[in-house]
C-alpha positions as CSV (number, residue, x, y, z in Angstrom):
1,X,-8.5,15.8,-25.5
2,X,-6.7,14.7,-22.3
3,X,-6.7,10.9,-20.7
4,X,-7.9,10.4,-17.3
5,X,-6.6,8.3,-14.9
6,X,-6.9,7.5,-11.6
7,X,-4.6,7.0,-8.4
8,X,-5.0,5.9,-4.6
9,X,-3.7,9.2,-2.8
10,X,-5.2,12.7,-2.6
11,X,-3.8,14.8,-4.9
12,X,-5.4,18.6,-6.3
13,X,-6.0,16.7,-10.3
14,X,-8.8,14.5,-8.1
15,X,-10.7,17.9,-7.8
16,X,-13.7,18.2,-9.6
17,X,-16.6,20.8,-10.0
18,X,-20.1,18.8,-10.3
19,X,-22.8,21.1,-12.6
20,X,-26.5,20.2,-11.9
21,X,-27.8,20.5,-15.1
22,X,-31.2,19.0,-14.8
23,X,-33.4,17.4,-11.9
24,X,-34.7,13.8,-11.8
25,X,-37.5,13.3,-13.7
26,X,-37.4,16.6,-15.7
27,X,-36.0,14.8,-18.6
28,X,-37.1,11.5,-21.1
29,X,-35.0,10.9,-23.5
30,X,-31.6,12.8,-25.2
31,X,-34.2,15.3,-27.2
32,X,-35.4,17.3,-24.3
33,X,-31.8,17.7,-23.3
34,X,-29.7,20.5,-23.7
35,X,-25.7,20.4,-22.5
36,X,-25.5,24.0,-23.0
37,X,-28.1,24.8,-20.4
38,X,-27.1,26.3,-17.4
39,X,-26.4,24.8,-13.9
40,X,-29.4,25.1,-11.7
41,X,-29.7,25.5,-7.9
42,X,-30.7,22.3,-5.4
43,X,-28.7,19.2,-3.6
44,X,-27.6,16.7,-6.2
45,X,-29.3,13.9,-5.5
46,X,-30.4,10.3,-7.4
47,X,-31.4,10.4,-10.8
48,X,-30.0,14.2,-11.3
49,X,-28.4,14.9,-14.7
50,X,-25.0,16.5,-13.7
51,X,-21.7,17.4,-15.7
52,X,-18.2,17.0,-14.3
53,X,-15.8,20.0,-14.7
54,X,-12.2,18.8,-14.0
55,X,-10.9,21.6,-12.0
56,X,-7.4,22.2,-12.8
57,X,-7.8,21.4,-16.5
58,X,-11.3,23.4,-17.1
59,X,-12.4,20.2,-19.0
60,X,-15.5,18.2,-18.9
61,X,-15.3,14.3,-18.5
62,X,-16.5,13.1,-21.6
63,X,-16.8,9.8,-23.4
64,X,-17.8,8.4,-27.1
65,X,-19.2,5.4,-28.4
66,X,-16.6,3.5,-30.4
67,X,-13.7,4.4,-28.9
68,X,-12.2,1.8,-27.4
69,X,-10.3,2.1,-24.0
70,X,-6.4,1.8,-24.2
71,X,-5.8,-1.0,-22.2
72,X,-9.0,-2.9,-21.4
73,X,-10.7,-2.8,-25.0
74,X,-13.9,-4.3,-24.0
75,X,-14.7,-0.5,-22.0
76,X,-15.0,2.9,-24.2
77,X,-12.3,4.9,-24.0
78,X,-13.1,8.5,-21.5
79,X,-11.2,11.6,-21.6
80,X,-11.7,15.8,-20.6
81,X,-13.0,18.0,-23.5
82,X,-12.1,22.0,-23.1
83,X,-14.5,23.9,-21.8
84,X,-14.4,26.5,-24.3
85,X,-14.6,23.8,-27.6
86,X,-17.4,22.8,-29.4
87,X,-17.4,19.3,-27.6
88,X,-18.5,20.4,-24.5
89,X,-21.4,21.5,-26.3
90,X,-22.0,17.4,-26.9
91,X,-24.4,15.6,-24.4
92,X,-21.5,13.2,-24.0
93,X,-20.4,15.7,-21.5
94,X,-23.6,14.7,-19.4
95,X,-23.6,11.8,-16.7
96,X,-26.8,10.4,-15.1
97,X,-26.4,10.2,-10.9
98,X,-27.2,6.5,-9.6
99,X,-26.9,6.4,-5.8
100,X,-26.2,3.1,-4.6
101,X,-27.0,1.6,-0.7
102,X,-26.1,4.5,1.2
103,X,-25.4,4.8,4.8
104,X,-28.6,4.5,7.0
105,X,-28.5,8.1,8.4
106,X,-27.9,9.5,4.6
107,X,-30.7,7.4,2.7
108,X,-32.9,10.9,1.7
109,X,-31.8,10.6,-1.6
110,X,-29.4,13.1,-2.2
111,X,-25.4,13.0,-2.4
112,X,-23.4,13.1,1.3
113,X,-19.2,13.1,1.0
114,X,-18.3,9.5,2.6
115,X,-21.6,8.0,2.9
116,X,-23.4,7.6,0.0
117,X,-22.0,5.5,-2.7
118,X,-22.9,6.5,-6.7
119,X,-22.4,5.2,-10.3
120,X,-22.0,7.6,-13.1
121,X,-23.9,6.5,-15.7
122,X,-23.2,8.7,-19.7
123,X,-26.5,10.3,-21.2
124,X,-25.7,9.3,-24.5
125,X,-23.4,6.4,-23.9
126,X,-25.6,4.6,-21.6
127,X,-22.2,3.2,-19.4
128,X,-21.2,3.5,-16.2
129,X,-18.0,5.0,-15.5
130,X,-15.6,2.6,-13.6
131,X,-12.1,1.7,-13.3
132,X,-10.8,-1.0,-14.8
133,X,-8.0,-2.7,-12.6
134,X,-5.4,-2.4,-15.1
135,X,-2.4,-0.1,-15.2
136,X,-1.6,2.5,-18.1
137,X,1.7,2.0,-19.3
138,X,4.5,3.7,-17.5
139,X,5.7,5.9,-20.6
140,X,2.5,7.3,-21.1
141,X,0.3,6.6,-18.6
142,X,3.0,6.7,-15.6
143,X,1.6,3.3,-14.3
144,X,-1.8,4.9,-13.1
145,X,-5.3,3.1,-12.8
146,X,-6.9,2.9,-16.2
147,X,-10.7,4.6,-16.3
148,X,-13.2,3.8,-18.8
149,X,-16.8,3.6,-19.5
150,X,-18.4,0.0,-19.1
151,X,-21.8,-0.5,-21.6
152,X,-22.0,-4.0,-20.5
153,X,-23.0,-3.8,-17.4
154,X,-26.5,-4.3,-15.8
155,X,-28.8,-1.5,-14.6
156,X,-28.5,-2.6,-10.8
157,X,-24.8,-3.8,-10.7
158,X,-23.1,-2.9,-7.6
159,X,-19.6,-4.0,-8.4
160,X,-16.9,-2.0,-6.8
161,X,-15.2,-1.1,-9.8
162,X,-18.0,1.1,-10.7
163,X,-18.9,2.5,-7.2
164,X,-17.5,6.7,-6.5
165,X,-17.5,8.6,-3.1
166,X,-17.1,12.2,-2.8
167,X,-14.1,11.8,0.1
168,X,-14.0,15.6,0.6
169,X,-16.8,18.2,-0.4
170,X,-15.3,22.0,-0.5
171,X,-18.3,24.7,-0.8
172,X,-18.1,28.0,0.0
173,X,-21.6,28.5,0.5
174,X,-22.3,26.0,2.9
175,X,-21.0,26.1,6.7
176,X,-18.8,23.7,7.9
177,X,-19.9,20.7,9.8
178,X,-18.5,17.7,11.6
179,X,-19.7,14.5,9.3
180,X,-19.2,12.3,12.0
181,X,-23.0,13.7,13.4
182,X,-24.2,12.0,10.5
183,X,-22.4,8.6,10.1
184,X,-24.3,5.3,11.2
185,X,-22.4,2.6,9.7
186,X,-21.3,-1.5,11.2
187,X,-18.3,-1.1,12.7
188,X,-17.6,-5.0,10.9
189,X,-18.3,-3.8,7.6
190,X,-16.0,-0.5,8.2
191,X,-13.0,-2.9,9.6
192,X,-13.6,-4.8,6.5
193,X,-13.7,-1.9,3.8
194,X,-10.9,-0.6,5.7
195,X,-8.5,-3.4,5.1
196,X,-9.5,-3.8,1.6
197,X,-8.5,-0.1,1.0
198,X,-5.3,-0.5,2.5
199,X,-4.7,-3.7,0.6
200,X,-5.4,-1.4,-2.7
201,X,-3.6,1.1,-1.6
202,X,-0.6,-0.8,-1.0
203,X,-0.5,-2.8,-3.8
204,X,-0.5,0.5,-5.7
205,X,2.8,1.2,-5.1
206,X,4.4,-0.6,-7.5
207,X,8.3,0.1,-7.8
208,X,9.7,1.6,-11.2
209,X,12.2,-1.3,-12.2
210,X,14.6,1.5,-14.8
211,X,16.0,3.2,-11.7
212,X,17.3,2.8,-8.2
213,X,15.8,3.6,-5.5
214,X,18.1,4.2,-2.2
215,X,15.4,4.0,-0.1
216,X,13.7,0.5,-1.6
217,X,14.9,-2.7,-1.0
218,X,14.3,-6.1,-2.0
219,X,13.0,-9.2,0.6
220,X,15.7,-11.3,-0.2
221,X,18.2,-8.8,1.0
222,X,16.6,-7.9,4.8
223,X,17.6,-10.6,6.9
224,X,21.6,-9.7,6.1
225,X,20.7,-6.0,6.0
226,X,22.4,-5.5,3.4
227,X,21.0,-2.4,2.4
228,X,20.2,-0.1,5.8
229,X,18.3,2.9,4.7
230,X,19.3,6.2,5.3
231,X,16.4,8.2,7.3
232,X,16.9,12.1,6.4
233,X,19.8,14.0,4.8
234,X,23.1,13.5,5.3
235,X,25.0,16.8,4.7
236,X,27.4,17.7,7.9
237,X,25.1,20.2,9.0
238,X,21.7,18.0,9.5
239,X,21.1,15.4,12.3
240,X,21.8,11.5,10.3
241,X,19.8,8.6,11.3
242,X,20.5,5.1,9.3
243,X,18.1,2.4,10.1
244,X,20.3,-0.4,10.7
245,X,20.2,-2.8,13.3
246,X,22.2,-4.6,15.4
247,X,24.5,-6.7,12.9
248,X,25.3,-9.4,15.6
249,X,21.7,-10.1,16.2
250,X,20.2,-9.0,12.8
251,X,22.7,-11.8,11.1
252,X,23.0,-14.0,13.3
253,X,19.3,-14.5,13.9
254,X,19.3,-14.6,9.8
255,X,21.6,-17.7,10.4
256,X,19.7,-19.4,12.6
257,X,16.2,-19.3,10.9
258,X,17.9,-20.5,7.3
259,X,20.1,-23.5,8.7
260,X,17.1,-24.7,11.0
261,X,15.2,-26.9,7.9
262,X,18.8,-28.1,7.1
263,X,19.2,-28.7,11.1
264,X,15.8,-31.0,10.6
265,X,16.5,-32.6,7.4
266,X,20.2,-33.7,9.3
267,X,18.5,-34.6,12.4
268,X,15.8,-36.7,10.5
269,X,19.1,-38.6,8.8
270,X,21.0,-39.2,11.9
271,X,18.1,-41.1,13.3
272,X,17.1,-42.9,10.7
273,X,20.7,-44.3,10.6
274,X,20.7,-44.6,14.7
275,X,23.6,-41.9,15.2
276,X,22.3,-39.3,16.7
277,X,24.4,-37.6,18.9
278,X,21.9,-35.9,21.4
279,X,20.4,-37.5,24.4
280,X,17.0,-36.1,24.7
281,X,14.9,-37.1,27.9
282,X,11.2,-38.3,27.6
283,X,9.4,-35.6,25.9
284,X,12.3,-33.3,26.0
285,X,13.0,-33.4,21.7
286,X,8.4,-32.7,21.5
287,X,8.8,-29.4,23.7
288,X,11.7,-28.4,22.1
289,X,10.5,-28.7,18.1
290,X,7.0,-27.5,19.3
291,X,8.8,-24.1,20.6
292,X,11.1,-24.0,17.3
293,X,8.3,-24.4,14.8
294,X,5.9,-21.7,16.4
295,X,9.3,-19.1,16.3
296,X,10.8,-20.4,13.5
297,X,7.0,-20.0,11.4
298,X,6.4,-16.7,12.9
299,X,9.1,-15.6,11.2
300,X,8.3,-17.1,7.7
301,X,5.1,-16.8,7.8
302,X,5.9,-12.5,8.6
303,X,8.3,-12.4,6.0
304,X,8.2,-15.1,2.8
305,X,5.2,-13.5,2.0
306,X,6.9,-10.4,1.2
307,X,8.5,-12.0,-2.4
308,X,4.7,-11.9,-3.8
309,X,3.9,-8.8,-3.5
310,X,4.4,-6.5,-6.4
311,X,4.2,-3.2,-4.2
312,X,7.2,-1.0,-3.3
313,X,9.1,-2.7,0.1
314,X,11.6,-1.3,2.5
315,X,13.7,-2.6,5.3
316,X,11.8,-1.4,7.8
317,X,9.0,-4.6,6.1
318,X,11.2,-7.4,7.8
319,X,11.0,-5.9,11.7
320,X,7.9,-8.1,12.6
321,X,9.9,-10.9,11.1
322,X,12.9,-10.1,12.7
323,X,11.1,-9.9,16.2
324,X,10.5,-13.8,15.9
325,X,13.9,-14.5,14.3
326,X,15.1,-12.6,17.8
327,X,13.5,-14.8,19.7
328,X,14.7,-18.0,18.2
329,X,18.1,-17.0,17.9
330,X,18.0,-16.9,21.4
331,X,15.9,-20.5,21.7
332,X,18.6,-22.2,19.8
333,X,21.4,-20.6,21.9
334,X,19.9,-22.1,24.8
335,X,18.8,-25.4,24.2
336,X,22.1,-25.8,22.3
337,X,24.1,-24.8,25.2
338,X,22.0,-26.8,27.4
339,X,22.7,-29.9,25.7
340,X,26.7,-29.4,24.2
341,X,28.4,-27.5,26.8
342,X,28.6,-27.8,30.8
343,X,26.6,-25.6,33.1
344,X,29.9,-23.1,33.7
345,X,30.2,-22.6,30.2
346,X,27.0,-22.0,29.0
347,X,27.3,-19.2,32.1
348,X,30.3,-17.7,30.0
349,X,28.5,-17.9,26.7
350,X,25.6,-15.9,28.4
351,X,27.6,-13.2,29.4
352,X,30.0,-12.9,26.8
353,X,27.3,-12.9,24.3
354,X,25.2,-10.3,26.3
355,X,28.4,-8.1,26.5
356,X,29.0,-7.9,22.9
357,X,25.7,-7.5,22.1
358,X,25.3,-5.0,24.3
359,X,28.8,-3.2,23.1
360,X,27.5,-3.3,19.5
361,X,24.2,-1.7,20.3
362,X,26.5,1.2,21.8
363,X,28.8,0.9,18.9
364,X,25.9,2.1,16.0
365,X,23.9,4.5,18.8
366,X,25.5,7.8,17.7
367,X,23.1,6.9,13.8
368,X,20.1,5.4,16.0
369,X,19.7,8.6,18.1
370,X,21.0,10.3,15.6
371,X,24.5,12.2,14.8
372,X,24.4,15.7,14.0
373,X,28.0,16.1,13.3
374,X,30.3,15.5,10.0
375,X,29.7,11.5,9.3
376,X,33.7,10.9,8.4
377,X,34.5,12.0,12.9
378,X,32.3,8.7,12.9
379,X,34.9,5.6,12.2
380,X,34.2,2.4,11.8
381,X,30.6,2.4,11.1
382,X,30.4,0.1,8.1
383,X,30.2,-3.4,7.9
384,X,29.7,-3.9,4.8
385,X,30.7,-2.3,1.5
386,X,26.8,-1.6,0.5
387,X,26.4,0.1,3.7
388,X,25.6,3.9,2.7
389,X,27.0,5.6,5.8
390,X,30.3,7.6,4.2
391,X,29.1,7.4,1.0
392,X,26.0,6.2,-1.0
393,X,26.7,3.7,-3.8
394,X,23.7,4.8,-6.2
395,X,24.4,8.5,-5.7
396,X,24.9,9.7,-9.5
């Protein structure tokens, strides 16, 4: 036998042939049912008895009282039997069609791809085939979903974990047709099953800890970019692109959002001890922390959430973050300058600040449009030592 597991992404191993084996109602109890019979003609539809040929494997899905599942013991184990050995001979092979609340338009009863939700309930078995929400181990099971059979369940749960939709249908006997002529569906409930997907789907990706990735990163290095991330290839022949950003903003606007709750905290000393050194005007000090809290939490709240997630993350993460850490880079400069220097130099400031700025942007260019020459006729480019622009420091 072979496991069976289960991923987020479309892949040809999610292929599978569905066998009609028997209609609804044509059959009582496992006596009157044979898994050698034939596949008969019709639209598979609720209540059908049906067996699941794994295309690429020519094996049927097919599970077995007393076998527990490898992870989540409480579920039966389920695995792929040959299609030429004596087990797919066994009823276990067969899998009872339970269509559950299906879109409006596709409610006559019989399977649609995308609209019409089912549970796959085993002949024999009596479970529903589901999957579980934990991960195989990455040695044997290369960190994919764990699938099993669940016999505790009720006969009219719902639950997610035990819901399947046929995402694409290939039959070369049918024409082809738009399916959007057929959808009816809430536009709220979409937005909502949407986001929940993309959620899963995310979270998915979780990153193997054994080896280094060039292209991943972790949070707590992004607002130094410490790690920019080459784009494409980097031989002398192909165009380079390194997604770095502007150093002077990038760690300077890291500065800025890290000393500010030190800032407060000193601040809150100083007048509690009746030393503080700024003047503020009647209501000035209110618009000025009202402005810095609604930047300065834009940023955290866009990027401390990042260290609990468990999914793969890349530099590219922190940009929404770094959009608000811009932006109050730029509010401290100003109300700083406004309330330390004179009106002439905070003039200078301005424009020496906006030159260099400016002169840096040029400065990295040639690897944000992209360089299609030998890297080394580019000097100067890095920064820092665990910048990979002449060489890369994981590259075995």
């Amino acid at each position: 036998r072979q496991q069976v597991t289960g991923y987020g992404y479309a892949d040809p191993n999610n292929f599978w042939g569905i066998e009609r084996r028997m209609a609804a109602g044509s059959f009582t109890d496992l006596s009157n049912v044979s898994a050698e019979a034939n596949p008969i003609d019709g639209f598979i539809g609720h209540g059908d008895l049906v067996a699941l040929l794994h295309n690429s494997t020519a094996s049927y899905l097919y599970t077995e009282p007393g076998y527990a599942a490898p992870v989540t013991s409480k579920y039966s184990e389920i695995s792929v039997v040959s299609n030429t050995s004596s087990e797919a001979t066994h009823q276990n092979i067969l899998w009872v069609v339970e269509i559950v609340k299906p879109e409006k338009r596709m409610a006559d009863g019989r399977i649609h791809p995308l609209g019409t939700p089912i549970r796959l309930r085993n002949l024999v078995s009596n479970c529903l085939l589901l999957t579980t929400g934990d991960q195989l181990d990455k040695d044997w099971g290369w960190g994919q979903s764990e699938m099993a059979c669940d016999g505790n369940t009720p006969a009219s749960t719902d639950s997610a974990l035990h819901l399947w939709t046929i995402e694409r249908h290939v039959n070369k006997a049918l024409p082809k047709t738009n399916l959007g002529r057929h959808m009816s569906s809430s536009f709220l409930r979409d937005f909502g099953v949407l986001n929940r997907q993309m959620w899963l789907t995310n979270n998915a990706l979780i990153p193997d800890h054994d080896k280094h990735n060039v292209l991943e990163s972790d949070p707590i290095s992004w607002p130094f970019l410490i790690y920019p991330m080459r784009m494409v290839g980097w031989d002398d022949r192909s165009i380079k692109y390194l997604e770095v950003g502007n150093p002077l903003l990038w760690w300077g606007s890291a500065l800025a959002c890290l000393v500010f709750p030190l800032q407060l905290f000193y601040w809150l000393c100083a007048w509690r001890r009746g030393i503080i050194a700024v003047k503020w005007r009647s209501g000035e000090f209110r618009d000025y922390i009202d402005g810095a809290l609604i930047l300065w939490g834009g940023w955290a709240f866009h990027y401390l959430p990042f260290f609990l997630m468990g999914r793969v993350t890349y530099l590219h993460h922190y940009l929404p973050a770094l959009y608000f850490a811009i932006l109050f880079l730029a509010y401290q400069v100003y109300h700083f300058s406004a309330w330390y220097l004179s009106e002439k130099s905070t003039r200078r400031l301005l424009f020496v600040a906006t030159g260099a700025v400016a002169f840096v942007f040029w400065w990295f260019s040639p690897l944000t449009f992209g360089w299609d020459k030998p890297i080394k006729d580019l000097w100067g480019m890095r920064w820092a030592s665990s910048w990979p622009v002449y060489e890369d420091p994981f590259d075995f």
